[in-house]
C-alpha positions in Angstrom: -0.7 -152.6 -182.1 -1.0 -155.8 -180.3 2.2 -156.8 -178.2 2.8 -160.7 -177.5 5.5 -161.8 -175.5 6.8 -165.4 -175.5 9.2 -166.7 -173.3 12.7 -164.9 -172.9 13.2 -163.0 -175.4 10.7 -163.2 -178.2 7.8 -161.3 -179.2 5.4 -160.2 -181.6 4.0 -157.2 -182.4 0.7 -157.5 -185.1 -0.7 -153.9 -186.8 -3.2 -154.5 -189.7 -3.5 -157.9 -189.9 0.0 -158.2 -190.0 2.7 -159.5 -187.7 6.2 -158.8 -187.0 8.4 -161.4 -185.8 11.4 -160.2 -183.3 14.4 -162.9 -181.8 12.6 -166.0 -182.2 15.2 -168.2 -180.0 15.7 -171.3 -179.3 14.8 -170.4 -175.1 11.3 -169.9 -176.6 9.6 -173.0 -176.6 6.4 -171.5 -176.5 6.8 -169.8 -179.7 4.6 -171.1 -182.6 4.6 -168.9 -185.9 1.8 -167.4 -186.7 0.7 -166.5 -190.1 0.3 -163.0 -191.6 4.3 -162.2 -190.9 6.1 -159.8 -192.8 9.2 -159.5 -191.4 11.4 -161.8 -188.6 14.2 -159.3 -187.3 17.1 -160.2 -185.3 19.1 -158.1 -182.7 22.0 -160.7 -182.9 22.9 -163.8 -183.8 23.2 -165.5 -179.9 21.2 -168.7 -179.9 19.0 -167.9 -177.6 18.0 -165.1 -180.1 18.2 -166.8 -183.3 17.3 -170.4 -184.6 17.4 -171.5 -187.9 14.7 -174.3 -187.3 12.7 -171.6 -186.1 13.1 -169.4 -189.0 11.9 -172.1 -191.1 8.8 -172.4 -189.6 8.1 -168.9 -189.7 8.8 -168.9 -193.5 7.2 -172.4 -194.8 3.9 -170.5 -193.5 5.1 -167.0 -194.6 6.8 -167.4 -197.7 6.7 -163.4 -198.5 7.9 -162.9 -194.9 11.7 -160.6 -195.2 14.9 -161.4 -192.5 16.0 -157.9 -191.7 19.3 -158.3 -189.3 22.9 -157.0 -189.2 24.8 -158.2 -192.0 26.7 -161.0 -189.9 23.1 -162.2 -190.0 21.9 -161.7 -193.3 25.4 -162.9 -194.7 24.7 -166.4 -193.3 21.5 -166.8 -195.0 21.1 -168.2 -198.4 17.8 -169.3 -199.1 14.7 -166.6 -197.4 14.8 -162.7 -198.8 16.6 -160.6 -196.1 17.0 -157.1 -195.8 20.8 -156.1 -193.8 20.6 -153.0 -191.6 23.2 -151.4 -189.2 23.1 -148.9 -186.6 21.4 -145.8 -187.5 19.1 -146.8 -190.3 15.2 -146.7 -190.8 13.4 -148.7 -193.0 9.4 -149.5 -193.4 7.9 -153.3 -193.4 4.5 -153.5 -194.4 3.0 -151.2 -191.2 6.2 -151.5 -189.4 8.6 -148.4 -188.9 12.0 -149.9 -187.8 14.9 -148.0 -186.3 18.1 -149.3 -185.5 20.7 -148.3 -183.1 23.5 -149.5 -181.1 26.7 -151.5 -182.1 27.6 -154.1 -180.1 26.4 -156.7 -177.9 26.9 -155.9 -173.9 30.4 -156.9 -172.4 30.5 -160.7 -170.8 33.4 -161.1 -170.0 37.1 -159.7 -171.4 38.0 -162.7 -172.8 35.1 -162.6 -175.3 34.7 -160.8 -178.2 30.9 -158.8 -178.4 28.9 -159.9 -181.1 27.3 -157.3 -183.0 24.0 -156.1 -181.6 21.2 -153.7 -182.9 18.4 -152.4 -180.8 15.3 -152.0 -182.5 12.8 -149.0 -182.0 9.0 -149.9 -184.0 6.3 -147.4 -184.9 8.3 -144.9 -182.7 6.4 -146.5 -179.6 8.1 -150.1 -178.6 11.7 -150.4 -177.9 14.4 -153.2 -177.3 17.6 -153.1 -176.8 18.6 -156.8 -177.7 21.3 -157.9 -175.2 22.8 -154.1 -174.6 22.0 -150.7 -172.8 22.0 -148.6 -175.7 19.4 -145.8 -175.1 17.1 -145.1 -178.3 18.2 -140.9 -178.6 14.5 -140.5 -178.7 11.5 -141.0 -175.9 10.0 -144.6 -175.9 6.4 -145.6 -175.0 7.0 -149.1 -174.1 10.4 -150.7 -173.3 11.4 -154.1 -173.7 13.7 -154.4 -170.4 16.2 -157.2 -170.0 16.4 -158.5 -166.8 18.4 -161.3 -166.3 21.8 -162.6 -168.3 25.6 -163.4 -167.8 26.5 -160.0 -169.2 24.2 -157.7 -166.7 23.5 -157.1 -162.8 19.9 -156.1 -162.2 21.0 -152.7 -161.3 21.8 -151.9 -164.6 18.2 -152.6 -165.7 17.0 -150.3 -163.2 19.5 -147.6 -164.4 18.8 -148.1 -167.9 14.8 -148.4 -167.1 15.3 -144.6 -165.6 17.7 -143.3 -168.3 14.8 -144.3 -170.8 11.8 -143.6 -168.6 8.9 -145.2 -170.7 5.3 -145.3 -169.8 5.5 -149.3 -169.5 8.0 -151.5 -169.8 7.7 -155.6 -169.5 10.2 -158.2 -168.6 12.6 -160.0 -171.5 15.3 -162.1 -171.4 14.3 -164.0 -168.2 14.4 -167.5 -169.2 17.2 -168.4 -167.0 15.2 -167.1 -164.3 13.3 -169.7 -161.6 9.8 -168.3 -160.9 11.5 -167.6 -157.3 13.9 -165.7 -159.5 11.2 -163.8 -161.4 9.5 -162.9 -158.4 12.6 -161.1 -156.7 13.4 -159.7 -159.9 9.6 -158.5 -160.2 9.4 -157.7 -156.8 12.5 -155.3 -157.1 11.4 -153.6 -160.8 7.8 -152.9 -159.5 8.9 -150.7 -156.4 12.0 -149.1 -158.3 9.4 -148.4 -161.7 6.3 -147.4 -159.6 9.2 -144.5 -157.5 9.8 -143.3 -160.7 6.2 -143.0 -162.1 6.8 -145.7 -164.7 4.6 -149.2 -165.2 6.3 -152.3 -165.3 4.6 -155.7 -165.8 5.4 -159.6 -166.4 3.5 -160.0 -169.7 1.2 -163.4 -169.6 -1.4 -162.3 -172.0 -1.0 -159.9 -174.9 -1.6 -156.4 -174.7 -2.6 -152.9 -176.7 0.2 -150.6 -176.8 
């Protein structure tokens, strides 16, 4: 599979000659949709996860293309085909094996409510969490890792980086970060991944997985 990563939390994953579309957001400016997708999946519905503009340019070019999402997702959309999913279901798209799991977005602050958040696990190799720690209950290949957001300290990616121990993870959700703050946040994930015999990377150019 061929992994893409776009800026903060947005990627691609394409199998077959076809493409799978995951949190296209509006902090991902550099996102463009592509043609050949057959699904957009959500893990919530936080702006910075979801756009509706966005969404319509994946669909105008992919008409056949599927939403799968939590219902508070799905619910909300009227017009596209979607598919609703919730924590603990598995379902195929086209090449794509999705798993689900988790329930709620991570904790910002007391005062607000979590959102509803499902972490995705595809073709048993590539997992993300959304905006959440949930582990996957099952060993991961590549890992998605937050790094930066209101709702998390950058120990906890370390933690969670260990708890899952993949064979590579790259950076997500980092757009808030300066490039001063992506390289201290690099700086720290390459010598805390490479103690625990695991590969972490910035990803600037797409990769085999």
């Amino acid at each position: 599979m061929k992994l893409t990563k776009y800026e903060h939390a947005c990627f691609t994953v394409e199998k077959d000659g076809q493409v799978l579309v995951v949190d296209p957001g509006g902090l991902s400016p550099d996102f463009i949709a592509p043609a050949g997708v057959v699904a957009v999946v959500y893990t919530h519905d936080h702006f910075d996860h979801f756009n509706h503009e966005i969404l319509e340019s994946i669909i105008d070019k992919n008409p056949e293309a599927i939403v799968v999402a939590h219902p508070s997702i799905t619910s909300k959309i009227e017009v596209f085909s979607t598919q609703a999913v919730t924590s603990g279901e598995t379902i195929t798209v086209g090449p794509f094996t999705l798993a689900f799991c988790g329930d709620v977005h991570a904790l910002t602050h007391a005062s607000v409510p979590p959102a509803p958040n499902l972490g995705i696990m595809i073709n048993e190799l590539l997992y993300y969490p959304g905006d959440s720690f949930t582990l996957p209950g099952q060993p991961v290949d590549t890992l998605a890792l937050p790094v930066d957001a209101p709702w998390m300290m950058l120990g906890e990616a370390m933690d969670f980086l260990t708890a899952v121990k993949p064979r590579l993870a790259f950076s997500t959700h980092d757009a808030l970060l300066s490039p001063a703050g992506q390289e201290v946040v690099d700086n720290w994930l390459n010598r805390y991944a490479a103690a625990n015999d695991i590969e972490y990377k910035r990803l600037d150019t797409p990769i085999e997985i």
